[in-house]
C-alpha positions as CSV (number, residue, x, y, z in Angstrom):
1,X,9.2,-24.7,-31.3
2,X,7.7,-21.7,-30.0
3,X,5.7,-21.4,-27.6
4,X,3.5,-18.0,-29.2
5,X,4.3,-16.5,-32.8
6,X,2.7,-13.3,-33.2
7,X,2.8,-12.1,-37.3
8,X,1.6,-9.2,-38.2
9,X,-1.4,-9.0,-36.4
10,X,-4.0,-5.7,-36.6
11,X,-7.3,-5.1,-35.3
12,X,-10.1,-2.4,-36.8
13,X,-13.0,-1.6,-35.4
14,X,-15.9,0.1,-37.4
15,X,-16.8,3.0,-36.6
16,X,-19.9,4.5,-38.1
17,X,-21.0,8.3,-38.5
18,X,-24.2,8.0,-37.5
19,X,-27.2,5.6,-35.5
20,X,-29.0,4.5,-38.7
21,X,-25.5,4.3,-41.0
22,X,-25.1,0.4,-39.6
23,X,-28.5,-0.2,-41.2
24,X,-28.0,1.7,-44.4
25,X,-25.1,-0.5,-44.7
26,X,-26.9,-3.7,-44.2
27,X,-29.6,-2.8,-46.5
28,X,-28.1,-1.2,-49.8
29,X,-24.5,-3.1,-49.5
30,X,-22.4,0.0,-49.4
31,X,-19.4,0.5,-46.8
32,X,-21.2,3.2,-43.9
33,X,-18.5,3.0,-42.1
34,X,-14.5,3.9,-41.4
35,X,-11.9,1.2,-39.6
36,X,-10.2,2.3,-36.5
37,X,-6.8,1.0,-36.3
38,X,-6.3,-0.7,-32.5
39,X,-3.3,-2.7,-33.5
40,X,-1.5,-2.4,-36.3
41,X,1.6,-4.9,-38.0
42,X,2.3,-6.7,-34.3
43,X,4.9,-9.4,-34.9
44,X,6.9,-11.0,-32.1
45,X,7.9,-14.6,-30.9
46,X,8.2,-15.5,-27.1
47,X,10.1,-19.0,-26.8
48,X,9.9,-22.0,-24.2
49,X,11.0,-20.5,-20.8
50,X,11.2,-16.9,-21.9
51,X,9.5,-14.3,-20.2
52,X,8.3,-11.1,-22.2
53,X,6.8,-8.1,-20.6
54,X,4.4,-5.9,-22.3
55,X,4.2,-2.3,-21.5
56,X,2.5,0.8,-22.4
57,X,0.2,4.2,-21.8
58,X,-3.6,3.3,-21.2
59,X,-5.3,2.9,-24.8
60,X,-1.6,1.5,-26.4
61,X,-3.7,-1.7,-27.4
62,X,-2.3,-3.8,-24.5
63,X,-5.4,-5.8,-23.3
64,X,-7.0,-5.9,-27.4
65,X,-3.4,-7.5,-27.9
66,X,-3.6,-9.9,-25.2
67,X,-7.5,-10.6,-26.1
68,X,-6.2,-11.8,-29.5
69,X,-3.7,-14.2,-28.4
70,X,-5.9,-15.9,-26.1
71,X,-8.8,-16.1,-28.5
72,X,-11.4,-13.8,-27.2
73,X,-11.1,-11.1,-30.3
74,X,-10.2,-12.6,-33.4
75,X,-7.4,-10.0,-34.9
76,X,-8.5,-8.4,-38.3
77,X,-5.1,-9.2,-40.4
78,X,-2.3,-11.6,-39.3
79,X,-2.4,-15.1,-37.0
80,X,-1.5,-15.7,-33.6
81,X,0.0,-19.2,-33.0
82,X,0.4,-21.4,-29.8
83,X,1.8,-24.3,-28.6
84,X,1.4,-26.3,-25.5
85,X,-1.7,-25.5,-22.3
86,X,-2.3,-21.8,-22.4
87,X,-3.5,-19.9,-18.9
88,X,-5.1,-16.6,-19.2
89,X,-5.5,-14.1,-16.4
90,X,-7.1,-11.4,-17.9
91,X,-10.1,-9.3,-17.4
92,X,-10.8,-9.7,-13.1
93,X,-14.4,-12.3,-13.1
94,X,-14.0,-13.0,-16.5
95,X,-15.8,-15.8,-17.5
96,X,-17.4,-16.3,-13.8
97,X,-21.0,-16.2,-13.3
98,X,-22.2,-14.0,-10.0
99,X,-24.9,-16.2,-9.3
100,X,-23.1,-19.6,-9.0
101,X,-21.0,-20.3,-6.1
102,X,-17.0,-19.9,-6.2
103,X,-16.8,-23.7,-6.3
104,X,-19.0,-23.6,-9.3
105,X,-17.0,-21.1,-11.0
106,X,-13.9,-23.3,-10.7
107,X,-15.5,-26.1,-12.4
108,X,-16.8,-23.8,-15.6
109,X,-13.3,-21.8,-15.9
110,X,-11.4,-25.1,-15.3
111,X,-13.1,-26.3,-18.1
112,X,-12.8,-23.3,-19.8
113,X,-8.6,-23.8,-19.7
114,X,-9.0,-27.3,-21.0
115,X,-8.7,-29.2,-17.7
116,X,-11.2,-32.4,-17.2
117,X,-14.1,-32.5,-14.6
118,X,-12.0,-35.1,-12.9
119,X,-8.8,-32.9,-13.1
120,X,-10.6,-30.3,-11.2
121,X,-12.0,-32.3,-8.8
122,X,-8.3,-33.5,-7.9
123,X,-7.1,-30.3,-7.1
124,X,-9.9,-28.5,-5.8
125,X,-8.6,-28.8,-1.9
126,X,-5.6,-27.4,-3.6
127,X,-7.2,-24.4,-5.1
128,X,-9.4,-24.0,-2.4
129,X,-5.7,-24.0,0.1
130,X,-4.1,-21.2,-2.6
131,X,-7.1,-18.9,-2.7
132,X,-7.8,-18.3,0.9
133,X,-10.9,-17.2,0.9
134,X,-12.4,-19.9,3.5
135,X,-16.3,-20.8,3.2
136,X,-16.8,-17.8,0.5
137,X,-15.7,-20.8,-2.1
138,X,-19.2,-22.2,-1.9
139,X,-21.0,-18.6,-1.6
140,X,-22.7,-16.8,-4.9
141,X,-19.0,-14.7,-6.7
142,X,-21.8,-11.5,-6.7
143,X,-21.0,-11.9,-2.7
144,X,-16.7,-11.4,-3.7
145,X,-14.8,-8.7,-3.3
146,X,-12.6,-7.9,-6.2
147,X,-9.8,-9.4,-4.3
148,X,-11.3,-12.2,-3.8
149,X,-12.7,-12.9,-7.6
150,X,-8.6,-12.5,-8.0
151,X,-7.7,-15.0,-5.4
152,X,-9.9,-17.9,-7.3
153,X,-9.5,-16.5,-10.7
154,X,-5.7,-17.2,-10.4
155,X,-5.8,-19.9,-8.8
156,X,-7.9,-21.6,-11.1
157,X,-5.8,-20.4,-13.9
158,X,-2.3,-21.8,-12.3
159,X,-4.1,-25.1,-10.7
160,X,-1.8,-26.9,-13.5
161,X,1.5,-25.4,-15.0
162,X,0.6,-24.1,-18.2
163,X,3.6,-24.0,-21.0
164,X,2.2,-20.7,-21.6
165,X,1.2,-18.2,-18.9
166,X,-0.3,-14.8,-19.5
167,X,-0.7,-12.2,-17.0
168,X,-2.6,-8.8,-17.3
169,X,-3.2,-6.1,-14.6
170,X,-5.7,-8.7,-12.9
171,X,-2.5,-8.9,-9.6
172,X,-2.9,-5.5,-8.7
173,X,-6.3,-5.8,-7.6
174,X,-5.1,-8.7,-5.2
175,X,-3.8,-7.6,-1.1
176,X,-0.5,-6.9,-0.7
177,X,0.2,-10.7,0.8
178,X,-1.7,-12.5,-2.2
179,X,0.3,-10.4,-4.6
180,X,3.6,-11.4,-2.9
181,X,2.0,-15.2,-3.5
182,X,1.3,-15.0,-6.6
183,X,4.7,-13.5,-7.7
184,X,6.3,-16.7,-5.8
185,X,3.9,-19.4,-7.7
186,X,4.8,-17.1,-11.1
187,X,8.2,-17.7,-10.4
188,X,8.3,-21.3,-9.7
189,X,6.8,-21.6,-13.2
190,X,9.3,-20.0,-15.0
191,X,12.0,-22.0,-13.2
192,X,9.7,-25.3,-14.5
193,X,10.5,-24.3,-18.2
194,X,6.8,-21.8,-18.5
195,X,6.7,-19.0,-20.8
196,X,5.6,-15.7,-19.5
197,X,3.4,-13.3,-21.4
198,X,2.8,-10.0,-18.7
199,X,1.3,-6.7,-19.4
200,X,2.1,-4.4,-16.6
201,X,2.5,-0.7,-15.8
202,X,5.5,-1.4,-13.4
203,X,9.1,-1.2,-14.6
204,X,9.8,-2.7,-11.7
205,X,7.9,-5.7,-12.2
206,X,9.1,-6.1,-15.6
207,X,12.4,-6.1,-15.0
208,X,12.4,-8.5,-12.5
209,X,10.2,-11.4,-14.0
210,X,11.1,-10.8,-18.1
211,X,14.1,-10.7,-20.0
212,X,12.3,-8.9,-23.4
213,X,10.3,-6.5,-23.4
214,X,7.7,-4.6,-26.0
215,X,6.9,-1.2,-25.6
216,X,3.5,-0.4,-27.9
217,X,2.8,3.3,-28.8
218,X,-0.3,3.5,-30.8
219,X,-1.2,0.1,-31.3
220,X,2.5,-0.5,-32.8
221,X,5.4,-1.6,-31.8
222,X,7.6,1.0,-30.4
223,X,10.4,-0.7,-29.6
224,X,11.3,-4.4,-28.7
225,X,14.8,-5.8,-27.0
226,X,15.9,-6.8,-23.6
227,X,14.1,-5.5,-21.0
228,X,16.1,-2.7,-19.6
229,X,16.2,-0.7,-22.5
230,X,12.7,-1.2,-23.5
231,X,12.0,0.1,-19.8
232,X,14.4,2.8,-20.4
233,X,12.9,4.0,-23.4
234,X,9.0,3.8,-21.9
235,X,10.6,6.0,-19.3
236,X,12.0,8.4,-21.1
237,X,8.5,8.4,-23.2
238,X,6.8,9.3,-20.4
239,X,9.0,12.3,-19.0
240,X,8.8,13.6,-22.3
241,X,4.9,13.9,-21.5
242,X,4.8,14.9,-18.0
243,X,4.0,18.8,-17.5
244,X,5.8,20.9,-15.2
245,X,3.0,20.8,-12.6
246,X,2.7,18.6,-10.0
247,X,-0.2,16.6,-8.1
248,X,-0.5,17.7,-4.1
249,X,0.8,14.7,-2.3
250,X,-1.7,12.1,-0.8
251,X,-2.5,12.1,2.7
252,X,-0.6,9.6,4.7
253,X,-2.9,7.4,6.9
254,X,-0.8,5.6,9.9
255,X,-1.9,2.3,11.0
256,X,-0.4,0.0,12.4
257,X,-0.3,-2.2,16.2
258,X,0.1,0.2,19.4
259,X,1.8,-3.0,21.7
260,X,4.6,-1.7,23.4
261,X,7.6,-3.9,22.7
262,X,10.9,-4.1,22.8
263,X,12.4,-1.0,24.8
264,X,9.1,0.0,25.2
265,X,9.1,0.5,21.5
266,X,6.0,-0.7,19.2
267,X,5.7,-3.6,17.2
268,X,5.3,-2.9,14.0
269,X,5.2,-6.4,12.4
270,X,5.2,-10.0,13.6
271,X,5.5,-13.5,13.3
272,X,6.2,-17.1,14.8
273,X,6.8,-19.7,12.7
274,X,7.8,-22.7,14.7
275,X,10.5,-22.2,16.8
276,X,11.9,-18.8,15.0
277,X,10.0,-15.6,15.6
278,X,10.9,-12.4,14.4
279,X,9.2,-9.0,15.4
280,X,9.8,-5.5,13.8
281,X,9.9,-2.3,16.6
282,X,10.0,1.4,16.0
283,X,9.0,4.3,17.6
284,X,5.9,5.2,15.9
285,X,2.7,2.9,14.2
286,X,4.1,2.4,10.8
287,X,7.7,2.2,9.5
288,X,8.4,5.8,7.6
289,X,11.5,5.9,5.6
290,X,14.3,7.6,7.4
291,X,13.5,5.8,10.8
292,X,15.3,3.9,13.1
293,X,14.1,0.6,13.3
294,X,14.8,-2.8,15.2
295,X,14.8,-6.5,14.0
296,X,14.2,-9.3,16.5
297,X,15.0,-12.5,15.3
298,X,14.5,-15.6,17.9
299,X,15.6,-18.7,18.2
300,X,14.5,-21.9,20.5
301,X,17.0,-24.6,19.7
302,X,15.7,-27.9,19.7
303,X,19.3,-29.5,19.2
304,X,22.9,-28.6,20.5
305,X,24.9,-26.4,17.6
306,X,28.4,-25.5,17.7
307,X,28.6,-22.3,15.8
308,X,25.1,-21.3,15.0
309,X,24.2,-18.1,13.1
310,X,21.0,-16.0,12.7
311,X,20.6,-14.0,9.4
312,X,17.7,-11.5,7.8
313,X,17.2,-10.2,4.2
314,X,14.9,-7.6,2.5
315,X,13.3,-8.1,-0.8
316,X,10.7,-6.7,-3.2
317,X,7.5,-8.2,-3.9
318,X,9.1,-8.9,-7.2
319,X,11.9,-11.0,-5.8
320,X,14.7,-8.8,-6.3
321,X,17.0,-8.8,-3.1
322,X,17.6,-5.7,-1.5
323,X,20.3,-7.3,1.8
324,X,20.9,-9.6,3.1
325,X,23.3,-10.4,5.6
326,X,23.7,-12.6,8.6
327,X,25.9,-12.9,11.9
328,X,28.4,-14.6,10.1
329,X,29.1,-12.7,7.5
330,X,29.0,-9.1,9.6
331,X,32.1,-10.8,11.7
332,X,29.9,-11.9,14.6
333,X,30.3,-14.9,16.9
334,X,27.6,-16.3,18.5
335,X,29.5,-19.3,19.7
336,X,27.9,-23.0,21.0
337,X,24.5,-23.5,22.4
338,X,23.0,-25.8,23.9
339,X,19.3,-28.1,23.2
340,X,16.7,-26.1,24.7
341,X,18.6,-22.4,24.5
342,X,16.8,-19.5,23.7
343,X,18.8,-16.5,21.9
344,X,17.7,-13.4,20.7
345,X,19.5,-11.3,18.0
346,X,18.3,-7.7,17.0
347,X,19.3,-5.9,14.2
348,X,19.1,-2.6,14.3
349,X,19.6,0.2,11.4
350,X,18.1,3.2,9.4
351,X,15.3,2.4,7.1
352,X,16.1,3.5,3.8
353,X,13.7,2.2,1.7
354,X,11.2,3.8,-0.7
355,X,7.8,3.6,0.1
356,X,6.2,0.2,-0.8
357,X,5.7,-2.9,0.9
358,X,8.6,-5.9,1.6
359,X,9.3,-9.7,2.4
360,X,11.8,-10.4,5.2
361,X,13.6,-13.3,4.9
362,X,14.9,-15.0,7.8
363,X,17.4,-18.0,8.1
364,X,19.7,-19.8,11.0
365,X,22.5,-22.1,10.0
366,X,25.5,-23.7,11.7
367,X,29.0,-24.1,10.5
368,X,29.9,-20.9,9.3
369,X,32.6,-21.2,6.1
370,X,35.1,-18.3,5.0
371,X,32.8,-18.1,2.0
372,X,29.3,-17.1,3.8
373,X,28.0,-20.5,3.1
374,X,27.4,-22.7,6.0
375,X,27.4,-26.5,6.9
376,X,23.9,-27.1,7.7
377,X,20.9,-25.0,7.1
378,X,18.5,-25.1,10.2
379,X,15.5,-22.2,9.5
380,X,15.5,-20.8,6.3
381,X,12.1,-18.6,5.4
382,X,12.3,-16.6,2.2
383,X,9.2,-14.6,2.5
384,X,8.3,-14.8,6.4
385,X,6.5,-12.1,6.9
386,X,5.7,-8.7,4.3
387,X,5.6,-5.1,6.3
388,X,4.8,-2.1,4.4
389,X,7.4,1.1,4.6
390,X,5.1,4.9,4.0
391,X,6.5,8.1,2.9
392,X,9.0,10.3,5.6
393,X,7.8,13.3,7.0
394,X,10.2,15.2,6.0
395,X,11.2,16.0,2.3
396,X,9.8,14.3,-1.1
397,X,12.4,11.9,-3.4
398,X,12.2,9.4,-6.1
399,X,14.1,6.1,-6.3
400,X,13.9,2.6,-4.3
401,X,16.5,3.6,-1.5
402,X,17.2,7.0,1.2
403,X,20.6,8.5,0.4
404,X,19.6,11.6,2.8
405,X,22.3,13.6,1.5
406,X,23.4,16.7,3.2
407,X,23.9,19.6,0.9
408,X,26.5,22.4,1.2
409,X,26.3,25.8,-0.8
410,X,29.3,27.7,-1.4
């Protein structure tokens, strides 16, 4: 059975020519107005465990669409139909009150979803230990930042794992460490047999969370199919409508921690997490792409290993691996160490990447097999820390990676 059928569903609006048209309706019984089309013959199925990405331009019907499903807007032709708990993230605050407390809030939107007053009171510490927002849980939500009313409305909304899950823009609001958090919890749904309805402006994001996608153009479907030609397509669309002209080029702002590190270089990111630490350096505040940069993975072994290994690996917020690679499999030998030794490895290479922000994984493992795999997993982190990479100085590209080629005219 599936979890959402969609057939043909359309939504008008009336729109009248005039202020006192509405009334001259109500009183002599004759149509005042004209119906404008939002939606129009919208038919689609997403089944148990699938993930289906919506995407289009501002005003394609995306959120009217999305309103329907979930039951806020009642379509004008055509049925929705769902099966199993549903979990909306729409609109950022929506349904919170700004005078009642955060705590509050959860207790009304729980409710909201369908969950019992004793339900929410069982996992309150655990919304309260997702959201991160510390005492601001029992403080008015007119006293929240819009990142914050994020951090409790999802929480809320994920606090049990719906068979359903719908996502609109509401993650963008979030941090960039909340977002990577949420993308983690999203996934762990999906792998638990949840269905995943997202609207998103980010081809990016789209192809790494859904496997269908639905382009509207509109308020109609303007193409449907697996997502990397639906994503193609809304590409394409939107070259086609891009001007010759382009927009001057934001300001960069460098931030970032002045401690002199490694070499004397500066620490650009850090963390400890038990006994493995791992700290970015470079030469400036922030990490540009096109620098040199060096990774400093440490160890403190607690136990004697015989052929330990340390390994790092770069991914987008969205999941998608970027490298990974460790001593074992770049030929290196660390050899045996002993309980109690301390060892350092640093990475160092060119940062290629495209401007964004990234998770480093970090692992150690012992027993190193011909086939990259290992014996026995000691450390193994796969979102220790996120660092952000800014635009190079020098020379403007598109894409996710650096190829800095050199160019010769003849």
């Amino acid at each position: 059975m599936s979890s959402l059928v969609v057939s043909n569903v359309g939504k008008a609006y009336k729109r009248y020519p005039g202020k006192w048209a509405r009334a001259l309706e109500w009183l002599g019984g004759r149509s005042q107005h004209e119906k404008a089309w939002v939606l129009r013959d919208i038919s689609f199925r997403v089944e148990p465990g699938e993930a289906v990405g919506i995407i289009g331009v501002n005003g394609a019907g995306k959120s009217t669409l999305l309103k329907i499903i979930t039951g806020t807007t009642q379509p004008t032709t055509g049925s929705v139909r769902t099966n199993g708990r549903v979990a909306a993230l729409l609109e950022l605050g929506m349904g919170f009150h700004p005078d009642f407390t955060g705590r509050q809030n959860v207790f009304m939107a729980g409710q909201l979803l369908g969950l019992a007053i004793d339900e929410i009171s069982a996992r309150m510490v655990e919304i309260e230990a997702f959201a991160e927002i510390g005492d601001y849980i029992d403080r008015p939500v007119r006293t929240y930042s819009s990142g914050m009313q994020m951090r409790v409305a999802f929480s809320v909304a994920t606090a049990v794992r719906p068979d359903l899950l719908i996502v609109d823009e509401a993650l963008s609001v979030g941090d960039t460490y909340f977002q990577h958090k949420c993308l983690q919890r999203i996934r762990h749904f999906q792998s638990k047999g949840t269905s995943l309805l997202l609207v998103s402006h980010s081809p990016e994001t789209m192809n790494s969370l859904c496997q269908r996608g639905i382009m509207l153009e509109h308020g109609r479907i303007g193409r449907i199919g697996d997502v990397t030609s639906v994503m193609d397509y809304y590409r394409a669309s939107q070259v086609r409508r891009m001007t010759a002209d382009t927009a001057a080029l934001p300001e960069i702002v460098e931030t970032g921690s002045s401690t002199a590190g490694r070499d004397n270089k500066t620490v650009l990111a850090s963390k400890t997490g038990g006994a493995v630490s791992a700290k970015i350096y470079g030469d400036q505040s922030v990490i540009h792409t096109g620098d040199n940069i060096h990774l400093a993975i440490s160890v403190a072994f607690d136990l004697p290993h015989d052929d330990p290994h340390i390994g790092f690996g770069i991914r987008t917020k969205m999941g998608i691996m970027i490298y990974e690679a460790n001593t074992h499999t770049l030929g290196l030998q660390i050899g045996p160490v002993d309980a109690k030794a301390n060892l350092t490895a640093t990475f160092s290479f060119r940062c290629i990447l495209a401007p964004d922000t990234y998770e480093l994984v970090v692992g150690v493992a012992d027993g190193g097999l011909g086939d990259g795999r290992f014996q026995k997993t000691i450390f193994f982190d796969q979102s220790f820390f996120v660092f952000e990479v800014v635009s190079s100085k020098h020379g403007v590209w598109a894409g996710i990676c650096d190829m800095a080629p050199e160019v010769v005219f003849s």
